[in-house]
C-alpha positions in Angstrom: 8.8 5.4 -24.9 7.4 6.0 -21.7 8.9 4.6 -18.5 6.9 2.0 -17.2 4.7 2.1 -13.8 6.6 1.2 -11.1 5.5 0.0 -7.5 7.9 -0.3 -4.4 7.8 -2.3 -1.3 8.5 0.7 2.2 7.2 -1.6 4.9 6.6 -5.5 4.6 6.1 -5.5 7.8 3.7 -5.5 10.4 3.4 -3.2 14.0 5.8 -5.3 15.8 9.4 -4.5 16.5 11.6 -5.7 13.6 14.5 -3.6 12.4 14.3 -5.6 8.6 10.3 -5.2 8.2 9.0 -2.2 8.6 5.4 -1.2 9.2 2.8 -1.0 6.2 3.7 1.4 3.4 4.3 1.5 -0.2 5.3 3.8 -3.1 3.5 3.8 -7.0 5.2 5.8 -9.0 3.3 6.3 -12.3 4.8 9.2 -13.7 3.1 12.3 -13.4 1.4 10.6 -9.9 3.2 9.3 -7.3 1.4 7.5 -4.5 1.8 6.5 -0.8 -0.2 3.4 -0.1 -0.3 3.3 3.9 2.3 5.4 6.0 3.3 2.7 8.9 6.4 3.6 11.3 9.4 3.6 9.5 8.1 5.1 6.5 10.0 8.3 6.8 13.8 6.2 6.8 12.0 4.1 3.9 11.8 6.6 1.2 15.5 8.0 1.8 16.5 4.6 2.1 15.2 3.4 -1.2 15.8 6.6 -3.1 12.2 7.5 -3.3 11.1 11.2 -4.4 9.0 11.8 -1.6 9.1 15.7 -1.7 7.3 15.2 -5.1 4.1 13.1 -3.7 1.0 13.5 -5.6 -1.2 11.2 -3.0 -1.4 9.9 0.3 -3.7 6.6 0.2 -4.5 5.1 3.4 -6.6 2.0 3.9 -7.4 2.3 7.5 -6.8 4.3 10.6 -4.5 1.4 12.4 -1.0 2.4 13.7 1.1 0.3 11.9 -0.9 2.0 8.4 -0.9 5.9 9.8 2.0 6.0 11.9 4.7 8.2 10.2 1.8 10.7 8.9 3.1 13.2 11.3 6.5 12.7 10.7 5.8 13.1 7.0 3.8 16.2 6.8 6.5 17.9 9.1 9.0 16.9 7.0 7.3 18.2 3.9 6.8 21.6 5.6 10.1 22.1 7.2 12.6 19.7 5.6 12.4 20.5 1.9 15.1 22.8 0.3 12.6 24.7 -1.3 9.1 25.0 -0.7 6.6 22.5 -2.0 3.7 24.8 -3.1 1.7 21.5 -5.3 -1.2 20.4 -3.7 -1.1 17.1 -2.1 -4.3 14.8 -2.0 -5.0 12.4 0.8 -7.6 10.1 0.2 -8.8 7.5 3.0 -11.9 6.1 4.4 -15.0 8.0 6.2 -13.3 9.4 9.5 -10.3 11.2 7.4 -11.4 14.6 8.0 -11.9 13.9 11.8 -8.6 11.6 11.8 -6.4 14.4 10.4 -8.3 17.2 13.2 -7.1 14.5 16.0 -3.9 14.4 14.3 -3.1 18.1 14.3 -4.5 18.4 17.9 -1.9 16.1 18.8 1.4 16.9 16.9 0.7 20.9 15.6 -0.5 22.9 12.9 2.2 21.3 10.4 -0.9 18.7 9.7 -3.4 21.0 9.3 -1.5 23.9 7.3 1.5 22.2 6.0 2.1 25.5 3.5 0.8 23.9 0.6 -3.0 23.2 0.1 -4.1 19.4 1.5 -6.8 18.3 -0.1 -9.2 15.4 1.9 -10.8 12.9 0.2 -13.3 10.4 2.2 -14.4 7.0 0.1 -16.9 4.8 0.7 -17.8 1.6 -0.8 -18.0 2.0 -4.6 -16.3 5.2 -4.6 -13.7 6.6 -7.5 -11.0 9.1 -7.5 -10.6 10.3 -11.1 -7.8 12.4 -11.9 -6.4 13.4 -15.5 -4.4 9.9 -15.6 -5.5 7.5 -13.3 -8.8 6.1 -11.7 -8.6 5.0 -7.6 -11.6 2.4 -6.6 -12.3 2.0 -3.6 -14.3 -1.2 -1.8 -14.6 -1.9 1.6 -12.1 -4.8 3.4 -13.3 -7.2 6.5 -11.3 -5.7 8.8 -12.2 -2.4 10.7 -15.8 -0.9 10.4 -14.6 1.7 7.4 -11.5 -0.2 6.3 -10.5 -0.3 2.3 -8.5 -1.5 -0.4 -7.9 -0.2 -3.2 -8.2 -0.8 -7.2 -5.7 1.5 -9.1 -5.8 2.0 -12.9 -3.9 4.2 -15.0 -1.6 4.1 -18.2 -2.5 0.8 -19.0 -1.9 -1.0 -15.9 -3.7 -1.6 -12.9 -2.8 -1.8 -9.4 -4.8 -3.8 -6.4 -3.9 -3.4 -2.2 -5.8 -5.3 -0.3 -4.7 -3.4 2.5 -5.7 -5.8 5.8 -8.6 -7.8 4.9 -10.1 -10.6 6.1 -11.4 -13.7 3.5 -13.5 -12.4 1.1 -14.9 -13.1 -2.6 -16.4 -9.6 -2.9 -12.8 -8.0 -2.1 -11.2 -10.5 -4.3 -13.6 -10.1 -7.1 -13.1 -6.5 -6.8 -9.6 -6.8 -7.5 -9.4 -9.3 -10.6 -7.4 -9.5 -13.3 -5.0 -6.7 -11.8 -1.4 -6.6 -13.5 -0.4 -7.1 -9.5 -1.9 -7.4 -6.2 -0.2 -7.1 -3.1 -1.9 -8.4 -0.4 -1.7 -9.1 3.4 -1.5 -12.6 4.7 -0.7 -12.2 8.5 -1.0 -15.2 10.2 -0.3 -18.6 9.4 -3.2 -21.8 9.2 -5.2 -22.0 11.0 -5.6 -18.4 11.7 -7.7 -18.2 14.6 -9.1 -14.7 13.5 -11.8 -13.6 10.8 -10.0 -10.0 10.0 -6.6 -11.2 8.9 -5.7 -13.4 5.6 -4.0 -16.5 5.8 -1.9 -18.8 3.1 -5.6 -20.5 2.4 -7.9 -17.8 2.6 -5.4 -15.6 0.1 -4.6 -18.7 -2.2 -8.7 -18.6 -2.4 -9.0 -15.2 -3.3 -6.1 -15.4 -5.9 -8.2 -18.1 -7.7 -10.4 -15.5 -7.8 -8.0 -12.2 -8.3 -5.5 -14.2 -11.2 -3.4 -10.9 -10.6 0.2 -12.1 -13.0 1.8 -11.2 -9.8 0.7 -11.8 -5.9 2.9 -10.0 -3.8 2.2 -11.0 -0.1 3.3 -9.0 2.8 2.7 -8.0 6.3 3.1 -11.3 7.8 3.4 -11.5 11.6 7.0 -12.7 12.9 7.7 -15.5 13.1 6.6 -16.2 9.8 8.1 -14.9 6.8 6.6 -13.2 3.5 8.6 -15.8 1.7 7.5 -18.3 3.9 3.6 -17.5 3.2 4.3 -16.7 -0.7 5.2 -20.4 -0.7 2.4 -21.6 1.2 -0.2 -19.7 -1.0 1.3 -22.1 -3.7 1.2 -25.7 -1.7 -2.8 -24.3 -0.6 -3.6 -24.1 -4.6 -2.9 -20.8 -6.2 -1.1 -22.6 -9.1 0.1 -18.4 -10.4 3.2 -16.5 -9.9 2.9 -15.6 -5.8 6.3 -13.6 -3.9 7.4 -12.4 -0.6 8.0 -8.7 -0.5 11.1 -7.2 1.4 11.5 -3.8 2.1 12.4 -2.1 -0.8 11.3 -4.5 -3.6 10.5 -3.4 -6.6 7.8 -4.7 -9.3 8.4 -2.9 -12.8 4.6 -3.2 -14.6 5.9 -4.2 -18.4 3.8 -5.0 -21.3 5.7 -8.5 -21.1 4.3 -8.5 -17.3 5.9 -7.6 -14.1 9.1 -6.8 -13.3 10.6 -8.0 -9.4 13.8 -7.0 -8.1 14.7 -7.3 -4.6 17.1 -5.3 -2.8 20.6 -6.6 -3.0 19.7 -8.3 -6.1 22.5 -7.8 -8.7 22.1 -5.4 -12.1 21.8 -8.0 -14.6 
C-alpha cells in the first residue's frame, strides 16, 4: 500500500504580525514530489517546526510575487546551499507566474549568488493562463486569480487525488470552476462581509464559489486578524455552502484517503 498524499498547513496567516499565524505557505507531500505552495515569512521555522523534509523539496509553487507569499525565498535557498549536512545535488523546480525569471534576477541582486547558483541546478518555470506542468507523476494547472495582474492558483493532480489553492483571489466563477470537484481546496477568505475590496474573498463570495468547487474538504485560511480561520470556516456555512468547510492552523494536516480527507490539527491527540 502506498502512503496516502498528504497536505500541510506552514502559514495560515496573513502579512501582519502574529506569532500563531504565520504568513502564506504550505507543504504537499505526494511521495516522490514534495511541494512548497507559497513561501510567506516564517516559512523557514515552519518546516522544522512541523517536521517537514524540506532539504528533499521537489517544487517551489508560488502564486504571486506579494511579501507575505515570497518572503522566506531567500532564507530558503540559503539554507539549502549552506545548511544541509550533505549537499543537495537534485534539481529543484520553481514554477510561478510571468515575472519569475526577472523576480528571481531582483532577488539575487538583493540577497547574493545563493539565489542564482544555489549548487544544485534551479530550474524556472513561468505559467500563464491555461498552462500545465507535467512531470512523471503529477500534472500542475495553472489559471489566473483576481488579484494581481499575473496572479495564479493552482490545480494539482497526481496519484489519484487532486489538490486546488486558490492562492489570493478575488470572487470568481472561472477560478472556482477551474477548481471543481478537487479532493480539497484551500482557499483564502481575508476579510470579513462586507469586504470592501474586489481582490480578497470573503465568507460569501467563497461559500459561492464552493457551490461551485464541491471540493469534500474547504480549507480556509489567510484571514486578516481580527478574524479567525475558524471564525470564517463557520461563516462559509451560515452564507450557504451546506459541505464540509475548516479553519486551518499552522501545522494542520489533511491526509487525502480513498474514504476522503483526513484533518488533524496540531495538538490534537493520536487516536
Amino acid at each position: 500500500m502506498t502512503s496516502p498524499v498528504e497536505f500541510t498547513v506552514l502559514g495560515s496567516g496573513t502579512m501582519l504580525p502574529d506569532a500563531k499565524h504565520h504568513s502564506s505557505s504550505h507543504f504537499l507531500d505526494a511521495g516522490t514530489e514534495r511541494l512548497l505552495l507559497d513561501c510567506g515569512p516564517g516559512t523557514l521555522h515552519s518546516l522544522e517546526a512541523f517536521a517537514v523534509p524540506w532539504e528533499n523539496l521537489t517544487h517551489i509553487v508560488l502564486s504571486h510575487f506579494h511579501t507575505d507569499h515570497i518572503g522566506d525565498l531567500p532564507g530558503l535557498f540559503f539554507a539549502l546551499k549552506y545548511a544541509l549536512p550533505v549537499r543537495r545535488h537534485e534539481p529543484l523546480a520553481v514554477v510561478g507566474p510571468e515575472g519569475l525569471y526577472k523576480r528571481f534576477g531582483h532577488l539575487a541582486s538583493a540577497f547574493g549568488d545563493h539565489i542564482r547558483d544555489p549548487g544544485f541546478e534551479v530550474q524556472l518555470v513561468e505559467l500563464g493562463e491555461g498552462d500545465v506542468w507535467e512531470t512523471d507523476h503529477s500534472v500542475l494547472r495553472a489559471h489566473p486569480t483576481p488579484h494581481t495582474e499575473r496572479s495564479l492558483c493552482f490545480r494539482w493532480e497526481g496519484r489519484g487525488r487532486e489538490v486546488g489553492y486558490t492562492g489570493d483571489t478575488g470572487p470568481s466563477d472561472e477560478v472556482a470552476r477551474f477548481l471543481e470537484g478537487c479532493d480539497l481546496v484551500v482557499a483564502e477568505c481575508a476579510h470579513g462581509d462586507p469586504p470592501g475590496t474586489d481582490i480578497h474573498l470573503s465568507p460569501r463570495s467563497l461559500a459561492e464559489m464552493a457551490g461551485l468547487m464541491r471540493p469534500d474538504l474547504l480549507l480556509v485560511t489567510h484571514v486578516y486578524p481580527p478574524g479567525t480561520t475558524e471564525e470564517a470556516a463557520r461563516l462559509v456555512g451560515e452564507a450557504g455552502w451546506a459541505g464540509r468547510a475548516e479553519g486551518a492552523r499552522d501545522g494542520t494536516r489533511v491526509r487525502l484517503l480513498d474514504d476522503g480527507p483526513e484533518l488533524v490539527h496540531p495538538g490534537t491527540p493520536a487516536s
